[in-house]
C-alpha positions as CSV (number, residue, x, y, z in Angstrom):
1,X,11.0,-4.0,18.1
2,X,10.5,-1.4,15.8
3,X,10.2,2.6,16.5
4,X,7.7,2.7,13.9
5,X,4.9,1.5,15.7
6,X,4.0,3.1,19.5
7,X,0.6,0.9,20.2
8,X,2.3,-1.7,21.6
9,X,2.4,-0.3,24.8
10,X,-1.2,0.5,24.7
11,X,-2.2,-2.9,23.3
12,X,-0.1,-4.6,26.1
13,X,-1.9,-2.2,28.5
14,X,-5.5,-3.1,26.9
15,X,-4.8,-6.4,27.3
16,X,-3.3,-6.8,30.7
17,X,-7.1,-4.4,32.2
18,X,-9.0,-7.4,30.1
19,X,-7.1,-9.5,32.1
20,X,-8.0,-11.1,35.8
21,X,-4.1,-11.7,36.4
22,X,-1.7,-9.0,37.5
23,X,1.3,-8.0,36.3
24,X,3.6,-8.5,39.1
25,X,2.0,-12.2,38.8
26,X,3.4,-12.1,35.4
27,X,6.8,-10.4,36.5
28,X,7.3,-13.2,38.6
29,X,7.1,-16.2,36.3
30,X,9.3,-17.4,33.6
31,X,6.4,-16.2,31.3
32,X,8.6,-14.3,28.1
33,X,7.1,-11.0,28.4
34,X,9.0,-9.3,25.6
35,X,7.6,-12.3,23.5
36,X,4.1,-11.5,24.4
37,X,4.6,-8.0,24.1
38,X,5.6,-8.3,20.8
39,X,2.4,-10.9,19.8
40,X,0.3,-7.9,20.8
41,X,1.3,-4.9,19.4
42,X,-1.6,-5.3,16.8
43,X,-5.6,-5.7,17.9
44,X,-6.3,-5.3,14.6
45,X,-7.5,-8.3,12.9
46,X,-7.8,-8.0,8.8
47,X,-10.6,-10.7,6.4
48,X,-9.6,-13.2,4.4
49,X,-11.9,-12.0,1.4
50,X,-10.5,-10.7,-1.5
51,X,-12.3,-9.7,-4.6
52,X,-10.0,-10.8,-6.8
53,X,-9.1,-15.2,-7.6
54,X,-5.9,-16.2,-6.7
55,X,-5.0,-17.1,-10.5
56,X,-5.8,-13.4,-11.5
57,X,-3.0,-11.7,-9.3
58,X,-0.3,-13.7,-11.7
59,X,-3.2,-13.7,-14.7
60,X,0.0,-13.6,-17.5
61,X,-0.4,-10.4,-20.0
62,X,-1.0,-12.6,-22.9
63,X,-4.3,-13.9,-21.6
64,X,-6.0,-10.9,-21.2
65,X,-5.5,-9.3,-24.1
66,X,-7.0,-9.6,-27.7
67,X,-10.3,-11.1,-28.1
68,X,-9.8,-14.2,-26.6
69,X,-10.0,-12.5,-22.9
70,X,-13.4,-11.0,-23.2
71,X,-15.0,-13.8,-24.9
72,X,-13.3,-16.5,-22.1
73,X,-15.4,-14.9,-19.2
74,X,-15.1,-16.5,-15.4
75,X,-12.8,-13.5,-14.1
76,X,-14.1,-11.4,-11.1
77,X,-15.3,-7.4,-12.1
78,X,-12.9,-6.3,-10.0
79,X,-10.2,-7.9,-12.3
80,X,-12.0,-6.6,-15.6
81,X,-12.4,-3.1,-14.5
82,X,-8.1,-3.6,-13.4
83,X,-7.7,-5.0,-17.0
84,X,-10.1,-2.2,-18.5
85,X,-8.2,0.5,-17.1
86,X,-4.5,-0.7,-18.3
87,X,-5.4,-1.6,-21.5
88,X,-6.9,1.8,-22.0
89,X,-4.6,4.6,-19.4
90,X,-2.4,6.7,-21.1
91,X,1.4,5.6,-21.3
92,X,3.9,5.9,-18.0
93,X,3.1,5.4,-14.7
94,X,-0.4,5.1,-13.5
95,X,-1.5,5.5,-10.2
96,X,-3.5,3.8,-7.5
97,X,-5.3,4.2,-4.5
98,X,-8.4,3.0,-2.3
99,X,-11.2,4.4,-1.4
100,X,-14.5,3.3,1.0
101,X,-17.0,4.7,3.6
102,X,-18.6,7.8,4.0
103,X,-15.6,9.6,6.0
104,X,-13.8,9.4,2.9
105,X,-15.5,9.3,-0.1
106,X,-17.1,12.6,0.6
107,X,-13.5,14.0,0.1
108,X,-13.1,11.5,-3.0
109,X,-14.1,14.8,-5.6
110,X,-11.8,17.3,-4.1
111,X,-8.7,14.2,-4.2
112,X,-9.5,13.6,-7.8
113,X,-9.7,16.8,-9.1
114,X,-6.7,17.7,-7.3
115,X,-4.1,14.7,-8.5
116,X,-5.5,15.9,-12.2
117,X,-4.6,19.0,-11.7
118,X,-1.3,18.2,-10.3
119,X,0.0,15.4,-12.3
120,X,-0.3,14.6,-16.2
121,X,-0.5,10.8,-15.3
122,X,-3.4,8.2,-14.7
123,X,-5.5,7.3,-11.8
124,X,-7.2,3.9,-10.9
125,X,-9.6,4.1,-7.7
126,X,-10.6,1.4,-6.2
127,X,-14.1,1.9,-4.7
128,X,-15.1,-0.5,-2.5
129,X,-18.5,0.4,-1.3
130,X,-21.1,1.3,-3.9
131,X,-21.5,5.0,-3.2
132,X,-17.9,5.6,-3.7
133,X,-18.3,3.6,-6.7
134,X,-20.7,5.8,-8.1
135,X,-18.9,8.8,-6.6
136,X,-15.6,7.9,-9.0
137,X,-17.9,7.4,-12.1
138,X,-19.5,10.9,-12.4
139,X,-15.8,12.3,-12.7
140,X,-15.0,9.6,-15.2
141,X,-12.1,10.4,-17.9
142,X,-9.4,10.0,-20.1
143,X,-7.0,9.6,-17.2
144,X,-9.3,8.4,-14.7
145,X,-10.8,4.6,-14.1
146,X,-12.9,3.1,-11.8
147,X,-13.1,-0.6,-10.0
148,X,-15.7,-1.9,-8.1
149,X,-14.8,-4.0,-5.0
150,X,-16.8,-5.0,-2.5
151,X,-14.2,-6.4,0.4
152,X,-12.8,-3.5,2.4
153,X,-9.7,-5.0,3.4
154,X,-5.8,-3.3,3.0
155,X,-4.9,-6.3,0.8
156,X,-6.1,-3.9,-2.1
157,X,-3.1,-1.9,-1.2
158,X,-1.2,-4.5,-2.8
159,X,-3.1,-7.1,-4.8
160,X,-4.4,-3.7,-7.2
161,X,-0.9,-3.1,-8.3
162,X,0.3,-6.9,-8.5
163,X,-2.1,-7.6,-11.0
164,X,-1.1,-4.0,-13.0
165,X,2.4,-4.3,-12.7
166,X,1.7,-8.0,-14.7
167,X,-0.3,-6.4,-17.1
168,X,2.8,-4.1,-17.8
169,X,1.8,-0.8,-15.9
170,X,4.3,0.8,-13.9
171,X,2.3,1.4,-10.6
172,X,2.2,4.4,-8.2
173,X,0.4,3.7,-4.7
174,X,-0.9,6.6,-2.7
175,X,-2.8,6.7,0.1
176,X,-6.4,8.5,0.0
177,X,-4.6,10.8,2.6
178,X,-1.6,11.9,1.2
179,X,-2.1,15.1,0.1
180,X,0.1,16.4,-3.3
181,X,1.3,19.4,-2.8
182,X,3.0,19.9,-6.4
183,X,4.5,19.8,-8.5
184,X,4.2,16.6,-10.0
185,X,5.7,14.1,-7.7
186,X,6.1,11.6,-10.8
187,X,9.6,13.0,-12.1
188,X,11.0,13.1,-8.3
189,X,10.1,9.2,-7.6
190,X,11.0,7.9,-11.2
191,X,14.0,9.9,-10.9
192,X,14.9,8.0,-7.6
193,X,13.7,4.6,-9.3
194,X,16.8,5.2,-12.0
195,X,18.9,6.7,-10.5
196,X,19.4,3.7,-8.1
197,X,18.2,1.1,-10.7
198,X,15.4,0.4,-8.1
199,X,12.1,-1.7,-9.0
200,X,10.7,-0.5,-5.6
201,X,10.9,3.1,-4.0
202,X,9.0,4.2,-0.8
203,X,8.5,7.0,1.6
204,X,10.2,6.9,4.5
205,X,10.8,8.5,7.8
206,X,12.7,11.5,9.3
207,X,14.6,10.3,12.2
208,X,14.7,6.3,12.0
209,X,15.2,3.9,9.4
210,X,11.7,3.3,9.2
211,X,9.9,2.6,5.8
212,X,6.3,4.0,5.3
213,X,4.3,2.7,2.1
214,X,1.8,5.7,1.9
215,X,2.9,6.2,-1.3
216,X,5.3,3.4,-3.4
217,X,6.4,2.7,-6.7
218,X,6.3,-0.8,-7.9
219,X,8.2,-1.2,-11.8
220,X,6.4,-3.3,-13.7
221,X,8.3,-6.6,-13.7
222,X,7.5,-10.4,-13.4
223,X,9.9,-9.9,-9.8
224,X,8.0,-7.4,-8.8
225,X,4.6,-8.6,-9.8
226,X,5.8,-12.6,-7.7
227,X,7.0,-9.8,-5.2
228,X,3.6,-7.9,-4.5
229,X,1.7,-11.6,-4.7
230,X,4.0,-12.8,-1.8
231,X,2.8,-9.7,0.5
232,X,-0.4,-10.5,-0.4
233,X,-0.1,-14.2,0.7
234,X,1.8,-13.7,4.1
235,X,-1.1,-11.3,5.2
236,X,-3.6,-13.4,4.0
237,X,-1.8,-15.9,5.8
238,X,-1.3,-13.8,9.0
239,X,-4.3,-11.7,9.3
240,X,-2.9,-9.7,12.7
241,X,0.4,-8.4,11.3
242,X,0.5,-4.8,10.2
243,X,1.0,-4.4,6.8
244,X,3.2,-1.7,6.6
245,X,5.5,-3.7,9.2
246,X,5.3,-7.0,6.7
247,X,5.9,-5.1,3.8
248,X,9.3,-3.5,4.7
249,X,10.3,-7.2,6.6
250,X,9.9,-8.8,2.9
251,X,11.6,-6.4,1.3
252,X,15.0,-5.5,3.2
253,X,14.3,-6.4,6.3
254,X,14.0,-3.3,8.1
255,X,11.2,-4.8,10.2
256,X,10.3,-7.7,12.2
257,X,7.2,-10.4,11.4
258,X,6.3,-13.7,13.0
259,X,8.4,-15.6,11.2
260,X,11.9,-15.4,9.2
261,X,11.5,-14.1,5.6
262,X,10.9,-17.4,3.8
263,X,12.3,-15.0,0.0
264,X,15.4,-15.6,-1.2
265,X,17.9,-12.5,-2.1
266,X,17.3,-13.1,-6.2
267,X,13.6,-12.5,-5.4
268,X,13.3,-9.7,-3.8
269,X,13.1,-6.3,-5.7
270,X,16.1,-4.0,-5.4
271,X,14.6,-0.5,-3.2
272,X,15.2,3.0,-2.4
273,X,13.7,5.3,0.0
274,X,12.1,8.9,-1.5
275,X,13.3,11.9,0.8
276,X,11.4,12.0,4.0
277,X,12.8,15.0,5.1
278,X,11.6,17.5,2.8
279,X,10.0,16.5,-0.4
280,X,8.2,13.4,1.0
281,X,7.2,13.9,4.3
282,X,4.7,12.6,6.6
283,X,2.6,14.2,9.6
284,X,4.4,14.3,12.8
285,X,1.7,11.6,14.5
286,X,4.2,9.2,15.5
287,X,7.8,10.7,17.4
288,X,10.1,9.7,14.2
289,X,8.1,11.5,11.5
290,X,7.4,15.4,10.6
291,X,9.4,17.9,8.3
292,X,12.1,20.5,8.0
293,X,12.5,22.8,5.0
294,X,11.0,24.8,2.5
295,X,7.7,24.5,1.9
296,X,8.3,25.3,-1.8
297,X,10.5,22.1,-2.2
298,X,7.8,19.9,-0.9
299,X,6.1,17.4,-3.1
300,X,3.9,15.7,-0.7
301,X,2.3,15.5,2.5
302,X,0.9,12.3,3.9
303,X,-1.6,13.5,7.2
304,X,-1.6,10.1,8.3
């Protein structure tokens, strides 16, 4: 089982209080514990709405654009404001994050301001709740787009940039709470994307092997774009795994899900992993995370 995750214990423990037999009950039967164990290291229970069709995470590039794609009609808003946004974002890299619910999108002004400030690049929100919707809007820009979304679910995190990575965007993903510290963190992860001749680079963590997608880069290939959909299926298809844990098991698997990665090797993106120690680090929440270095050499801080 992976270090990356420390709630099994306390899920295990939930779950044996809700429980009317004991442990030592348990102990003392051929019941697999470390199997069950395992099965509940996640409460957490994700919907199966989307706001998006299925057809319009692998919607080819050639339908959507010219004329013929706004007269045709029948795709979601969600997938026109997507489409709106990359036809229209300035050239490079765009990024992408999610936003919802009044604990966050009263920060939503400060994050935008800031990520304009910091980087020369685009941003696509994607405001799932009408006040964060309208929030977004009234700092509406050049380098800044909107979508509407209505299903506040984590399979944004990953059906946003399949669809724009099909469109031909390259896509960054960053969390609402990773904070950018400067100076543009654009150069450092394209830099790491060629470098290594990666399609996929992600944050990782400082002492273990663990991946963390709080921020990613997806290149904007049909691999990549199949890729993203087939994350998006499996947790459609298995609303209790964790996301983070599912997307690291389908991409070198570094992590464990229910059942054996179903990919073959020629489809599934070449990665590489952005510094964690210093320029990418993340909050010292969980044992195997936290940061060493100079401050000046840091790039970004996810609080986690």
């Amino acid at each position: 089982e992976s270090s990356c995750f420390s709630s099994s214990g306390f899920a295990w423990t939930a779950a044996m209080e809700r429980s009317s037999v004991s442990l030592s009950t348990l102990v003392s039967t051929a019941v697999p514990l470390d199997h069950m164990w395992y099965r509940l290291r996640s409460c957490k229970r994700r919907g199966f709405d989307l706001d998006f069709h299925a057809a319009e995470l692998l919607a080819p590039w050639e339908l959507v654009t010219g004329q013929q794609w706004w007269v045709q009609g029948g795709w979601t808003r969600s997938f026109a404001d997507v489409v709106g946004f990359a036809l229209r974002a300035l050239p490079g890299v765009v990024y992408v994050t999610v936003v919802f619910g009044e604990a966050f999108h009263k920060h939503l002004s400060r994050f935008i301001a800031r990520f304009l400030a910091v980087t020369s690049s685009s941003l696509f929100v994607m405001a799932l709740d009408d006040v964060t919707h309208a929030v977004c809007n009234s700092h509406i820009q050049e380098r800044l787009g909107c979508g509407w979304g209505s299903t506040q679910t984590t399979l944004h995190k990953y059906s946003t940039p399949a669809i724009l990575t099909g469109l031909g965007r390259d896509v960054v993903w960053i969390d609402f709470d990773v904070f950018l510290v400067g100076p543009d963190p654009t150069p450092y992860i394209l830099g790491i994307a060629d470098k290594t001749s990666a399609d996929v680079v992600l944050a990782g963590s400082l002492e273990t092997l663990c991946m963390c997608n709080g921020i990613f880069f997806a290149r904007a290939t049909s691999q990549v774009q199949r890729w993203l959909v087939h994350v998006v299926e499996w947790l459609y298809n298995h609303p209790y795994d964790s996301d983070q844990k599912t997307f690291a098991a389908l991409l070198n698997g570094s992590e464990v899900v229910d059942i054996a990665c179903p990919l073959t090797a020629e489809r599934i993106p070449k990665s590489a992993i952005l510094d964690p120690v210093i320029q990418f680090p993340n909050a010292a929440t969980t044992d195997d995370n936290g940061w060493v270095g100079d401050l000046a050499e840091m790039v970004t801080f996810h609080i986690m």
